[in-house]
N, CA, C and O atoms as a CHARMM CRD file, in Angstrom:
* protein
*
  356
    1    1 UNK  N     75.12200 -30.04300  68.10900 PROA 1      0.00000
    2    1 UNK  CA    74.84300 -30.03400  69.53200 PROA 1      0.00000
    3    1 UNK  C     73.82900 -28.94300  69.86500 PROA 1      0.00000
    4    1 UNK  O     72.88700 -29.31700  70.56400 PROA 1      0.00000
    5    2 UNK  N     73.84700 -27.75800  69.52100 PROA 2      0.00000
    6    2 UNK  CA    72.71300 -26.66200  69.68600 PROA 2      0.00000
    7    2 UNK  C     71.56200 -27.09600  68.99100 PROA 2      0.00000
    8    2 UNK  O     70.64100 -26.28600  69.09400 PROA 2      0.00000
    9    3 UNK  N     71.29600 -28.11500  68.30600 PROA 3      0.00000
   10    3 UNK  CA    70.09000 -28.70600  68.08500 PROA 3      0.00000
   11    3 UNK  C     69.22500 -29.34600  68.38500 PROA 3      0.00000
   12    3 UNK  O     68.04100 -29.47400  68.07300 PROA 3      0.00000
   13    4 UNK  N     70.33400 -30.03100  69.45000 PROA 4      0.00000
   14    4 UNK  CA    70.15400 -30.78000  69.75500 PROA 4      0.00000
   15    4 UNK  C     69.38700 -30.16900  71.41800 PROA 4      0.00000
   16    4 UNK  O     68.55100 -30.69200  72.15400 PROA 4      0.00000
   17    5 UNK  N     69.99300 -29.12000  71.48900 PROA 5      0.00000
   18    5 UNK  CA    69.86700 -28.50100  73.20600 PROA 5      0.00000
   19    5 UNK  C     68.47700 -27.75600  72.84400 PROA 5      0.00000
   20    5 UNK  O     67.84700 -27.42700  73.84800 PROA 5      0.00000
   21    6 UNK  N     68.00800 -27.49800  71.88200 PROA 6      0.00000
   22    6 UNK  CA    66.77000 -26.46100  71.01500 PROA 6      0.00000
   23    6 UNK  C     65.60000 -28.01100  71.23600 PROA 6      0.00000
   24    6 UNK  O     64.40900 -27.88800  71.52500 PROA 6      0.00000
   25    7 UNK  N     66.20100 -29.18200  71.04800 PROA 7      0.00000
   26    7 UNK  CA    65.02500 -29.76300  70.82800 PROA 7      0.00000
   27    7 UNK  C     64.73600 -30.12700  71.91200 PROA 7      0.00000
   28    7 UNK  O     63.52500 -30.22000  72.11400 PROA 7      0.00000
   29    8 UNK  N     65.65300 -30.47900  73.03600 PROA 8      0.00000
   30    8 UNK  CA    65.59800 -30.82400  74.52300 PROA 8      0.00000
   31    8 UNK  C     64.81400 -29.80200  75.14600 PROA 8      0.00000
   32    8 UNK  O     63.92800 -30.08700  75.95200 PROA 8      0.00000
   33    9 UNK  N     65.15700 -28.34700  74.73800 PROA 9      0.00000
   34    9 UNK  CA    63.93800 -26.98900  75.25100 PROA 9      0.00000
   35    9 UNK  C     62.79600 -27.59900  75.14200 PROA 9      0.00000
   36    9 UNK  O     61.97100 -27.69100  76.05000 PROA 9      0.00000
   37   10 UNK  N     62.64700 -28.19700  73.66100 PROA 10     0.00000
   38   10 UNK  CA    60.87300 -27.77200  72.99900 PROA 10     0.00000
   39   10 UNK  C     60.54800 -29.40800  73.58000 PROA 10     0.00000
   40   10 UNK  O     59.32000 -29.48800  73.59900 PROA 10     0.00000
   41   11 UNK  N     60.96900 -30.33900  73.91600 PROA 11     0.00000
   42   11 UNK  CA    61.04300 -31.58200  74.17900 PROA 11     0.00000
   43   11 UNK  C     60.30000 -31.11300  76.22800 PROA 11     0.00000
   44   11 UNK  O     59.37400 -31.60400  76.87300 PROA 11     0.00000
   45   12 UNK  N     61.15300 -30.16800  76.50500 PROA 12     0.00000
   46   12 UNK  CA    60.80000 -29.73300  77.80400 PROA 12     0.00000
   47   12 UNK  C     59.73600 -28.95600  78.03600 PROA 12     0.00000
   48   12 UNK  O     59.36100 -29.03000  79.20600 PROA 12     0.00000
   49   13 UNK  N     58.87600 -27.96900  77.10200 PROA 13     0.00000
   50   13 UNK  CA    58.00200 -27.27400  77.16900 PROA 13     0.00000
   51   13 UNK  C     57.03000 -28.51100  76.78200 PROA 13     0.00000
   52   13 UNK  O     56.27200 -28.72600  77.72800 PROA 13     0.00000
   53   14 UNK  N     56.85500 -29.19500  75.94000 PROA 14     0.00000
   54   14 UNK  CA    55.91700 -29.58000  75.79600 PROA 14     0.00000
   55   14 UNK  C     55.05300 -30.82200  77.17700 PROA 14     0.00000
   56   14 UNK  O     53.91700 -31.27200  77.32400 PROA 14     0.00000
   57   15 UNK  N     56.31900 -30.94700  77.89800 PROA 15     0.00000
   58   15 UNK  CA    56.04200 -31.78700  79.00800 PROA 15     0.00000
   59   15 UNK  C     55.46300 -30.72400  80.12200 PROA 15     0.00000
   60   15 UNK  O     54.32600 -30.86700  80.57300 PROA 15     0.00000
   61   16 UNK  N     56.33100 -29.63800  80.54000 PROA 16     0.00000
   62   16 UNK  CA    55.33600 -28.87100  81.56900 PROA 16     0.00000
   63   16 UNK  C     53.98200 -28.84100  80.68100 PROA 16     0.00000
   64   16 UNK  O     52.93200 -29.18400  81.22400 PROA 16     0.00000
   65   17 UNK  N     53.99100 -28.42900  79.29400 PROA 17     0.00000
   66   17 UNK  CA    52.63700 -28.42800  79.32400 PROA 17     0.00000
   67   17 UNK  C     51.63400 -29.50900  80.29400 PROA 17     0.00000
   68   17 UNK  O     50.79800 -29.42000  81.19300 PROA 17     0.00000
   69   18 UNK  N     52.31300 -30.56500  79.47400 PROA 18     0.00000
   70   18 UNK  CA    51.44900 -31.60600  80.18100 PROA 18     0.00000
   71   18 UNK  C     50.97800 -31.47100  81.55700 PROA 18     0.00000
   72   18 UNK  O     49.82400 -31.50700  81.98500 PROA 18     0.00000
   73   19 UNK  N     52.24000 -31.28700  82.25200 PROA 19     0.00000
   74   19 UNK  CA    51.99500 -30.79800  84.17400 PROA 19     0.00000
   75   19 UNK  C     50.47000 -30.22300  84.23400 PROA 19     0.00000
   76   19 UNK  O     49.45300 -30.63500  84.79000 PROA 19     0.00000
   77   20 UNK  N     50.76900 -29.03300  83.37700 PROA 20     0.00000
   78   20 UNK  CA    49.87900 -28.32100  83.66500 PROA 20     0.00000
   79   20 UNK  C     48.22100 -28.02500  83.57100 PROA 20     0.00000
   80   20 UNK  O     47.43300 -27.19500  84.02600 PROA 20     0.00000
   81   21 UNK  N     48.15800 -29.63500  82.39000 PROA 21     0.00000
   82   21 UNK  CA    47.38500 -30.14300  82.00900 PROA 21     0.00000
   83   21 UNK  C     47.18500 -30.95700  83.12500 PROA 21     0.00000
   84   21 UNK  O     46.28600 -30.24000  83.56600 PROA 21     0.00000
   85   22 UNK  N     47.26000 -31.81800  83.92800 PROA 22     0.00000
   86   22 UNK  CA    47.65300 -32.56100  84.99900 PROA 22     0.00000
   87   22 UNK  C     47.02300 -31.27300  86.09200 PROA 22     0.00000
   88   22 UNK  O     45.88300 -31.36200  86.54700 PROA 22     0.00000
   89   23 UNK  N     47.38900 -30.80300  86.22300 PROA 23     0.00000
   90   23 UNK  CA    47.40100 -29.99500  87.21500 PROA 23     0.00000
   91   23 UNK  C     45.51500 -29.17600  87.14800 PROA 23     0.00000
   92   23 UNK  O     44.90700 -29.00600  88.20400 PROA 23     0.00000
   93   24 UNK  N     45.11500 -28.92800  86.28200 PROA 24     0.00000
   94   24 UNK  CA    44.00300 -28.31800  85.69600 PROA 24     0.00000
   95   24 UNK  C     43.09500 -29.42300  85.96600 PROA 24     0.00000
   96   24 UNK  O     42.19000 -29.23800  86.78000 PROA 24     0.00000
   97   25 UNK  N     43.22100 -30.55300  85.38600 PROA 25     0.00000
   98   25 UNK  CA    42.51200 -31.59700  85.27600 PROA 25     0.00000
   99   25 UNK  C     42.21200 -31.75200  87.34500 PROA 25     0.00000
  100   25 UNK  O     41.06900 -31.74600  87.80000 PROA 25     0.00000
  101   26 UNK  N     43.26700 -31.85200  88.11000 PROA 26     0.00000
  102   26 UNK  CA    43.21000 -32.43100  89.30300 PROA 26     0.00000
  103   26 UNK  C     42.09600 -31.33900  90.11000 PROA 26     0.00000
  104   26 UNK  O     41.23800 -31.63000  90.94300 PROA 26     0.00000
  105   27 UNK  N     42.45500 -29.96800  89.52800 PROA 27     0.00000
  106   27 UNK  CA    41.84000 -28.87600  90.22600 PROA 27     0.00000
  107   27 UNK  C     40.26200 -29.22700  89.96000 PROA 27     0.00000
  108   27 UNK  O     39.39700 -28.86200  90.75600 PROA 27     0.00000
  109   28 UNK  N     40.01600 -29.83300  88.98700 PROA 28     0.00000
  110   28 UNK  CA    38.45900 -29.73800  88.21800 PROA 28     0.00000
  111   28 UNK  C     37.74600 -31.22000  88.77900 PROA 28     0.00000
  112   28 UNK  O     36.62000 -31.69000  88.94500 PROA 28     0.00000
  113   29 UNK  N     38.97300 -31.55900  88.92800 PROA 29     0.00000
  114   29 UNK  CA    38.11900 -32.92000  89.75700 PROA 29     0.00000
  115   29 UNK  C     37.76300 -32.89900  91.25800 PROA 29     0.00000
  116   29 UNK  O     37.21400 -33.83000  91.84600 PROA 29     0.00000
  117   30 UNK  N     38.09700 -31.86000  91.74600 PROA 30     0.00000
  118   30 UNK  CA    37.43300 -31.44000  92.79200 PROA 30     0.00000
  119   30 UNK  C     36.08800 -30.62000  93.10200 PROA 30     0.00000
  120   30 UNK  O     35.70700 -30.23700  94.20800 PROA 30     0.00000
  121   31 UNK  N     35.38800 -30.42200  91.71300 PROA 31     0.00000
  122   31 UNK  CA    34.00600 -29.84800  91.18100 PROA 31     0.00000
  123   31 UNK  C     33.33800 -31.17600  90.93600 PROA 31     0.00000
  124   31 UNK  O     32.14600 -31.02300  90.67200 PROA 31     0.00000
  125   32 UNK  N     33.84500 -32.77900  90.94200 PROA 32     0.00000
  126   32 UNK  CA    32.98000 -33.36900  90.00700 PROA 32     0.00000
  127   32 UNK  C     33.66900 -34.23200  89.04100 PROA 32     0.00000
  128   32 UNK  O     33.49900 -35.45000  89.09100 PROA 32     0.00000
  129   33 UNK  N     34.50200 -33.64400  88.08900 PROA 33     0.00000
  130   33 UNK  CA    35.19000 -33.60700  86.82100 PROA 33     0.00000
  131   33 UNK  C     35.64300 -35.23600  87.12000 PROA 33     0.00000
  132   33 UNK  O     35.81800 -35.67000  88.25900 PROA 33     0.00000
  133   34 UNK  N     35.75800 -35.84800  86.18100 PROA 34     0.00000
  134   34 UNK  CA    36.67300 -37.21800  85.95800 PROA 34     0.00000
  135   34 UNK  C     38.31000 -37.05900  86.36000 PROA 34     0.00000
  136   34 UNK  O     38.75900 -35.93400  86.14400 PROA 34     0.00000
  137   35 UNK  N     39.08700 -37.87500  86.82000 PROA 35     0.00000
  138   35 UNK  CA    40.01600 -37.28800  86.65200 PROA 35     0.00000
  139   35 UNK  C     40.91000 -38.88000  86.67300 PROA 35     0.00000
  140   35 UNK  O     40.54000 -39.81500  87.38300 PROA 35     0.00000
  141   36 UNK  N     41.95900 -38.93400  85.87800 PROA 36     0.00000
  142   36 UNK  CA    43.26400 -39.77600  85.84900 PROA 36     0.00000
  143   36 UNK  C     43.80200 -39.71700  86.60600 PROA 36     0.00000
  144   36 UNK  O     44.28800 -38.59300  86.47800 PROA 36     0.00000
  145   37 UNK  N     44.13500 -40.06700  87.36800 PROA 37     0.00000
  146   37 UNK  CA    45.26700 -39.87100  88.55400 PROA 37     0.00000
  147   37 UNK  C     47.24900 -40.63600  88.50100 PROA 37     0.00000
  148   37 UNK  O     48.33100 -40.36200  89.02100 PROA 37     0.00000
  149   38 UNK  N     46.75600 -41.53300  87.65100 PROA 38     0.00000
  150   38 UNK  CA    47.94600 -42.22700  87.02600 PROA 38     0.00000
  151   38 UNK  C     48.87800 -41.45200  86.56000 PROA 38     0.00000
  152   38 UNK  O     48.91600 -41.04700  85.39800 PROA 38     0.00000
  153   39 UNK  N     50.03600 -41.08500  87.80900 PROA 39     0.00000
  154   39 UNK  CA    51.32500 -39.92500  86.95400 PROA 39     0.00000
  155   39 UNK  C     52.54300 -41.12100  86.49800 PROA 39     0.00000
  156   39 UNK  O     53.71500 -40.74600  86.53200 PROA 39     0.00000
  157   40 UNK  N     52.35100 -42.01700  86.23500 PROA 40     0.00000
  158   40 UNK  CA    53.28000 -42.88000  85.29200 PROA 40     0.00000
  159   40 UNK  C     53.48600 -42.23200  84.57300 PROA 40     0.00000
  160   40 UNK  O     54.54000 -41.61800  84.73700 PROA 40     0.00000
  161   41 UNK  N     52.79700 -41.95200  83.50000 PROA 41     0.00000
  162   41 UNK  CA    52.71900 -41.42900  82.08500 PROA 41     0.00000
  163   41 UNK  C     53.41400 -40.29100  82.56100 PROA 41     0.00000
  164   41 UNK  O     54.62000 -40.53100  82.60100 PROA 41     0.00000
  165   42 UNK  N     53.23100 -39.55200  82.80400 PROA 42     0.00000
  166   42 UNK  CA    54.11800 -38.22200  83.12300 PROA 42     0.00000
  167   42 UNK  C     55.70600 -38.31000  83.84400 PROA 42     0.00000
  168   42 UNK  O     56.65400 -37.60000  83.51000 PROA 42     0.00000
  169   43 UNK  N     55.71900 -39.13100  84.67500 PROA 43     0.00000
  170   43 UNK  CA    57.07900 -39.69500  85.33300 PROA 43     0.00000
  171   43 UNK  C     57.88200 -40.05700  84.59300 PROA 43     0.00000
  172   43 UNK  O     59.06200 -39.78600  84.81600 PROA 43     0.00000
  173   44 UNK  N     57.49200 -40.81700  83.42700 PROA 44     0.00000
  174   44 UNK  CA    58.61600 -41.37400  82.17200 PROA 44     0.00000
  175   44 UNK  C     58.58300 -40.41900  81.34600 PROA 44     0.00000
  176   44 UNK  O     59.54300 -40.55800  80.58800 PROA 44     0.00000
  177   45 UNK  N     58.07900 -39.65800  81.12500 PROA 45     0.00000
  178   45 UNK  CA    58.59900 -38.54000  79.99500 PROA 45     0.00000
  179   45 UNK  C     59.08600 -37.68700  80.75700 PROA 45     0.00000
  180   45 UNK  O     59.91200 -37.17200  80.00300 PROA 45     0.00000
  181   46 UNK  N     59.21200 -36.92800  82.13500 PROA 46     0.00000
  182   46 UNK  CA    60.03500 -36.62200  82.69400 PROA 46     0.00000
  183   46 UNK  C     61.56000 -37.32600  82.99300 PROA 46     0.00000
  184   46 UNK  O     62.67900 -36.83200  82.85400 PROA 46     0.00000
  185   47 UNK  N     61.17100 -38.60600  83.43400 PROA 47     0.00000
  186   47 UNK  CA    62.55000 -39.35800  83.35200 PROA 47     0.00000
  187   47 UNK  C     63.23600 -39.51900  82.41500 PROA 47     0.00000
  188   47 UNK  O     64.40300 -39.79400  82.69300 PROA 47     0.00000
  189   48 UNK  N     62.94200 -39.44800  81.19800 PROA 48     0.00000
  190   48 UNK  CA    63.29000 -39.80400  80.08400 PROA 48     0.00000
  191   48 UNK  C     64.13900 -38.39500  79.64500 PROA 48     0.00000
  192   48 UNK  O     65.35900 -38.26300  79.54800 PROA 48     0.00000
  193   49 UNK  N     62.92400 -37.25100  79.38100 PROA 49     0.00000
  194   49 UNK  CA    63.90000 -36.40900  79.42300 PROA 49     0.00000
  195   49 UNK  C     65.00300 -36.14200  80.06900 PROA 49     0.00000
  196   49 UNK  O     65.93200 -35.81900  79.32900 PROA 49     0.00000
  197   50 UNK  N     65.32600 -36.17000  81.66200 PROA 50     0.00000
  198   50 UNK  CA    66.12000 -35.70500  82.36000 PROA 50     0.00000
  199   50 UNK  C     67.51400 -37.12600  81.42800 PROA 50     0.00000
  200   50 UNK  O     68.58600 -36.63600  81.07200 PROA 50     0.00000
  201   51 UNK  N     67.34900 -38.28000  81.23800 PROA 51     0.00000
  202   51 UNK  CA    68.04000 -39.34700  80.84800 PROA 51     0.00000
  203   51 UNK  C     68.90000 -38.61200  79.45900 PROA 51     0.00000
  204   51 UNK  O     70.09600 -38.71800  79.18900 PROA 51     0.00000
  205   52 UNK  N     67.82600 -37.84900  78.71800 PROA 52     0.00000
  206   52 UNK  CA    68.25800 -36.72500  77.08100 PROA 52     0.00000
  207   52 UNK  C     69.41500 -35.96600  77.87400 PROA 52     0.00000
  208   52 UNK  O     70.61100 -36.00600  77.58500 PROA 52     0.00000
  209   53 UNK  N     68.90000 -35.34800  78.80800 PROA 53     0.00000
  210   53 UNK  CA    69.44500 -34.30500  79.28300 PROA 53     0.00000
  211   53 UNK  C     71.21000 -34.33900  79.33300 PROA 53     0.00000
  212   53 UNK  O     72.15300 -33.88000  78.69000 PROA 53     0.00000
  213   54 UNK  N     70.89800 -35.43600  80.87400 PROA 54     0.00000
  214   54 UNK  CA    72.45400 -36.16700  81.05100 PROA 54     0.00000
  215   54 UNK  C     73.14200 -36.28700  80.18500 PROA 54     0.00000
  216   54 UNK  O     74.19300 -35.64700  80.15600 PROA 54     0.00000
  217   55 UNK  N     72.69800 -37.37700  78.90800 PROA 55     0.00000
  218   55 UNK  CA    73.58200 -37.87900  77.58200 PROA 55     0.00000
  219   55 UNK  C     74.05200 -36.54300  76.40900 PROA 55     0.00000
  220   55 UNK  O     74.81100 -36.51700  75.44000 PROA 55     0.00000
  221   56 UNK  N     73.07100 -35.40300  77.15500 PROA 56     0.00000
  222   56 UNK  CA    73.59100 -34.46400  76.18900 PROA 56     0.00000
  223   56 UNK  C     74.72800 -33.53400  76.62500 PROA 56     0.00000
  224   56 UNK  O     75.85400 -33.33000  76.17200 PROA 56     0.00000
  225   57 UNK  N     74.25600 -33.19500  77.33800 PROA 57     0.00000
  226   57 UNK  CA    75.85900 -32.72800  79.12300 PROA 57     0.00000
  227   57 UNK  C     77.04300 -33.36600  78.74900 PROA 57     0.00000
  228   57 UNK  O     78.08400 -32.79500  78.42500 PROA 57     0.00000
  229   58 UNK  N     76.86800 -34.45600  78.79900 PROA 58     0.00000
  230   58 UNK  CA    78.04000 -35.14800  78.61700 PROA 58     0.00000
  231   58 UNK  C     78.67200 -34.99100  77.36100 PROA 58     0.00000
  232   58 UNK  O     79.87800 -34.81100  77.19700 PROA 58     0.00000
  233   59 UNK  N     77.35300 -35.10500  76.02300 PROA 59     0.00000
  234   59 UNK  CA    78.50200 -34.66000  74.68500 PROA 59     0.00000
  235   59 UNK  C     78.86900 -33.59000  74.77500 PROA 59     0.00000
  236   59 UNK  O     79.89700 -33.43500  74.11500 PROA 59     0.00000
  237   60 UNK  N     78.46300 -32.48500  75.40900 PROA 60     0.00000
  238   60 UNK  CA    78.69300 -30.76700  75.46900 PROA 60     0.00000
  239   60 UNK  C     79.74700 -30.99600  76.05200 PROA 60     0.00000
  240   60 UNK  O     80.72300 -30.48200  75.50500 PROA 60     0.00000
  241   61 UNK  N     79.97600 -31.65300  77.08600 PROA 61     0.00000
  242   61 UNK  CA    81.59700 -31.91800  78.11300 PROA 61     0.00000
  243   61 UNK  C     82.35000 -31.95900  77.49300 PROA 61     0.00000
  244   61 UNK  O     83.31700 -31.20600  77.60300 PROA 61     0.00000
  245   62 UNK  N     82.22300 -32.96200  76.45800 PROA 62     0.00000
  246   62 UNK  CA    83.40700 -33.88200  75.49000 PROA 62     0.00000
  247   62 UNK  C     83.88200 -33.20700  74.25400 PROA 62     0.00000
  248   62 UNK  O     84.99200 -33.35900  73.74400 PROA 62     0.00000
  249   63 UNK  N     82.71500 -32.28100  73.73800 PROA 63     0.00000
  250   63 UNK  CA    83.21400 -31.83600  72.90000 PROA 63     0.00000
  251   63 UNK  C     83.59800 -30.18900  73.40600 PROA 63     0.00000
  252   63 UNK  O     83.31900 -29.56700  72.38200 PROA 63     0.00000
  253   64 UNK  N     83.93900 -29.46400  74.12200 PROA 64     0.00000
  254   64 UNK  CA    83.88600 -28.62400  74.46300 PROA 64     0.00000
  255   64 UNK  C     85.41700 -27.88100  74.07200 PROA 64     0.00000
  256   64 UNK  O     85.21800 -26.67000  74.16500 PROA 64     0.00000
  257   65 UNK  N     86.43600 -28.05900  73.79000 PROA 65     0.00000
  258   65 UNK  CA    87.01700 -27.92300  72.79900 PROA 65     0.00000
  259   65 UNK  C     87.24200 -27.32300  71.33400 PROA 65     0.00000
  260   65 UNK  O     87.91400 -26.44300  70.79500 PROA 65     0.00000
  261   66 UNK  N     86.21800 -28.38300  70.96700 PROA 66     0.00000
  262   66 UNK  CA    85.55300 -27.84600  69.65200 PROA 66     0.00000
  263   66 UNK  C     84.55800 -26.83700  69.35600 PROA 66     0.00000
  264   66 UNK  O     84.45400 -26.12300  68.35900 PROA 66     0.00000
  265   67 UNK  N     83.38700 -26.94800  71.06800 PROA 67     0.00000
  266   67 UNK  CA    82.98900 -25.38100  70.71700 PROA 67     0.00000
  267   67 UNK  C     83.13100 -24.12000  71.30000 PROA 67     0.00000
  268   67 UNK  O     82.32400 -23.19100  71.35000 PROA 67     0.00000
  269   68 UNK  N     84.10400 -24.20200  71.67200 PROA 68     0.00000
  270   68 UNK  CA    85.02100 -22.90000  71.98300 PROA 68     0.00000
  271   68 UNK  C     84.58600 -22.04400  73.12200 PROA 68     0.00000
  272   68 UNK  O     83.37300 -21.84900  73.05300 PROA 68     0.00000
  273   69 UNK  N     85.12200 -21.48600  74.10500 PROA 69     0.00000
  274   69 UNK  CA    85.11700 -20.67600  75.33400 PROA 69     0.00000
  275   69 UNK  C     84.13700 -20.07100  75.79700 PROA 69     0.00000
  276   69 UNK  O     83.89000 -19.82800  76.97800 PROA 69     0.00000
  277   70 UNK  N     83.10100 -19.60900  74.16300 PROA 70     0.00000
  278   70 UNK  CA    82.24800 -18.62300  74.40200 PROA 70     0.00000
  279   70 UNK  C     80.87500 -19.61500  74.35500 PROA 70     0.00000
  280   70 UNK  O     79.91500 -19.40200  75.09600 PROA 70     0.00000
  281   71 UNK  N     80.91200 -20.64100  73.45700 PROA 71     0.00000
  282   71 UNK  CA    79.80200 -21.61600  73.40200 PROA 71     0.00000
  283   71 UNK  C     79.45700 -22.23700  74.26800 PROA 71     0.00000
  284   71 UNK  O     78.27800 -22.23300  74.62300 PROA 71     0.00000
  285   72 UNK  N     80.45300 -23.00500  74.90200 PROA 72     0.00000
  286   72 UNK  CA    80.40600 -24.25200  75.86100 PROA 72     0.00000
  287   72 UNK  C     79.48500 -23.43800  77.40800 PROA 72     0.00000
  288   72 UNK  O     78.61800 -24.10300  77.97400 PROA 72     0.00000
  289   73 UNK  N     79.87800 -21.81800  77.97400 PROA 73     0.00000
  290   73 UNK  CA    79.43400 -22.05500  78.95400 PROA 73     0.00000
  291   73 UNK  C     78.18000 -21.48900  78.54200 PROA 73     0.00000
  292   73 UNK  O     77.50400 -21.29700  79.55400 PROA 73     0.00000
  293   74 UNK  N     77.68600 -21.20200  77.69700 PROA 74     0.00000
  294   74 UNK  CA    76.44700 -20.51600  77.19900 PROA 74     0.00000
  295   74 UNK  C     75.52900 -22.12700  76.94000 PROA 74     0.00000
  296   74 UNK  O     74.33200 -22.08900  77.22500 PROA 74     0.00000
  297   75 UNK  N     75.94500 -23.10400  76.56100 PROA 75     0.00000
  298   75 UNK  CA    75.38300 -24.69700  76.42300 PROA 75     0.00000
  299   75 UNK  C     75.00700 -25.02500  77.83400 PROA 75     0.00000
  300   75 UNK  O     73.87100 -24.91900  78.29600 PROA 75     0.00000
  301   76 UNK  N     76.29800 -25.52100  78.60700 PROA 76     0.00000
  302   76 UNK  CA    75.38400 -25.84900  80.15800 PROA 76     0.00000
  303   76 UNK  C     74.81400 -24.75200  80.69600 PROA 76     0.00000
  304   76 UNK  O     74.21400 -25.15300  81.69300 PROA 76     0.00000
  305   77 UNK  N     74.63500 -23.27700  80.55400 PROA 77     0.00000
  306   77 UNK  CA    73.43000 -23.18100  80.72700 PROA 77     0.00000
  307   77 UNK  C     72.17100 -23.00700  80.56900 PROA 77     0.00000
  308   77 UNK  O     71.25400 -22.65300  81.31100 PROA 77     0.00000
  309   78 UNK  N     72.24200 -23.24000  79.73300 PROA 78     0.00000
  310   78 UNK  CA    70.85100 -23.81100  78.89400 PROA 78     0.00000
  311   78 UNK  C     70.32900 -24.84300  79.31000 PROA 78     0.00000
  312   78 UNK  O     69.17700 -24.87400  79.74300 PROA 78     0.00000
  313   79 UNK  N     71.42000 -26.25600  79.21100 PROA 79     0.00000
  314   79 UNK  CA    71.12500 -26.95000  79.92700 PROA 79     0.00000
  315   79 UNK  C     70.61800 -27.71400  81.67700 PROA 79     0.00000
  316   79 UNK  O     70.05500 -28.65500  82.23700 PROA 79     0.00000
  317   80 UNK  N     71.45300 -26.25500  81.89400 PROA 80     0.00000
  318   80 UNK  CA    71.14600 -26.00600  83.66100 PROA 80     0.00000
  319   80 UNK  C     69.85400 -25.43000  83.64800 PROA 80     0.00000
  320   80 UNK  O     69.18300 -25.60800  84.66500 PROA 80     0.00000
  321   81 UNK  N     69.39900 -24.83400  82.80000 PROA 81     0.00000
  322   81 UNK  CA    67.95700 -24.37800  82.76000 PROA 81     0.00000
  323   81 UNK  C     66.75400 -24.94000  82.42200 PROA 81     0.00000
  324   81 UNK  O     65.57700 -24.75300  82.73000 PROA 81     0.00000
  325   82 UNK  N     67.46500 -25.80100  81.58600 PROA 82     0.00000
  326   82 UNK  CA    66.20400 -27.08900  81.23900 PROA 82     0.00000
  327   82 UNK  C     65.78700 -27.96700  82.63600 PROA 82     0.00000
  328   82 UNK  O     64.68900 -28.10400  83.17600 PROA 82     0.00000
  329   83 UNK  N     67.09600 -28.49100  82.98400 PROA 83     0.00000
  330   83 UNK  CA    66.66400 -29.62000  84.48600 PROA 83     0.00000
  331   83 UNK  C     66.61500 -29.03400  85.85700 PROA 83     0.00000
  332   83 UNK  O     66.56600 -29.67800  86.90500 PROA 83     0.00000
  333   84 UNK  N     66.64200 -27.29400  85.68600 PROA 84     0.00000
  334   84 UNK  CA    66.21900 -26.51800  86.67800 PROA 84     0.00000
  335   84 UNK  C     64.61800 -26.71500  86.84800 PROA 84     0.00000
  336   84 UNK  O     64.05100 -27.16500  87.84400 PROA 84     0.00000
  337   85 UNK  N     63.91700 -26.19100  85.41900 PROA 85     0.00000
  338   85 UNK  CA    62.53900 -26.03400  85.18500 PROA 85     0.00000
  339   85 UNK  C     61.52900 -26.85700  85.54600 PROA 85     0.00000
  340   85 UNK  O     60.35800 -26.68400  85.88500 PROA 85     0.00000
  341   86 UNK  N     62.56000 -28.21300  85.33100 PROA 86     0.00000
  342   86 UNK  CA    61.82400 -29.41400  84.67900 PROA 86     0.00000
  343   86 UNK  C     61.49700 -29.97700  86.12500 PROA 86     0.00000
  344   86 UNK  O     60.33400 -30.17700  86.47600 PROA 86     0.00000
  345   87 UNK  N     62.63700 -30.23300  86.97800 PROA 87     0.00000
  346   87 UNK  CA    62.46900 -30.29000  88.37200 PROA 87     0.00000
  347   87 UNK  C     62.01100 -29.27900  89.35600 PROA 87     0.00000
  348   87 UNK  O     61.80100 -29.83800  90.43200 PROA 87     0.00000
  349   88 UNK  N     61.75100 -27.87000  89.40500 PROA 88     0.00000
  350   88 UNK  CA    60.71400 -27.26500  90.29300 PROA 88     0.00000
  351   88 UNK  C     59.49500 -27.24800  89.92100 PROA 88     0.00000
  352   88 UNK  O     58.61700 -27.11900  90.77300 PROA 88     0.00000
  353   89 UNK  N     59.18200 -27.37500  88.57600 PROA 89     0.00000
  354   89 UNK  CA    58.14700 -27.43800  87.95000 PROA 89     0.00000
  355   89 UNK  C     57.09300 -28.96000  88.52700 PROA 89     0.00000
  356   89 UNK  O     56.00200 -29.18900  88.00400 PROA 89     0.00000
């Protein structure tokens, strides 16, 4: 499960990147610059993640038991920090 929450991080950084790529691109198209405007592509890998997210919450719920008092609340928040980011971002 902590591997799973490590890859959901790096799964999550690599998408703000994107934003921010998005975001750079929009600024430059106001000089001129070409710009995509199509945030599909970005909406489903956001959705998608947040979809990781949920299904992983839920195994952290279920198994929480097994990882003991000190793990479990240190997991959701991690996970509270991922779909914090991901959504003000």
């Amino acid at each position: 499960v902590l591997e799973a929450v490590k890859e959901l991080e790096a799964a999550k950084q690599q998408v703000l990147k994107r934003i921010q790529i998005w975001k750079r691109q929009q600024q430059l198209a106001g000089n001129g610059a070409a710009f995509e405007e199509n945030l599909a592509p970005l909406q489903k890998r956001c959705e998608a993640l947040a979809e990781v997210h949920f299904q992983l919450q839920q195994q952290v719920l279920a198994a929480g038991g097994e990882l003991g008092a000190e793990l479990l609340p240190r997991l959701l928040e991690r996970l509270a920090e991922v779909l914090c980011s991901l959504v003000k971002r």
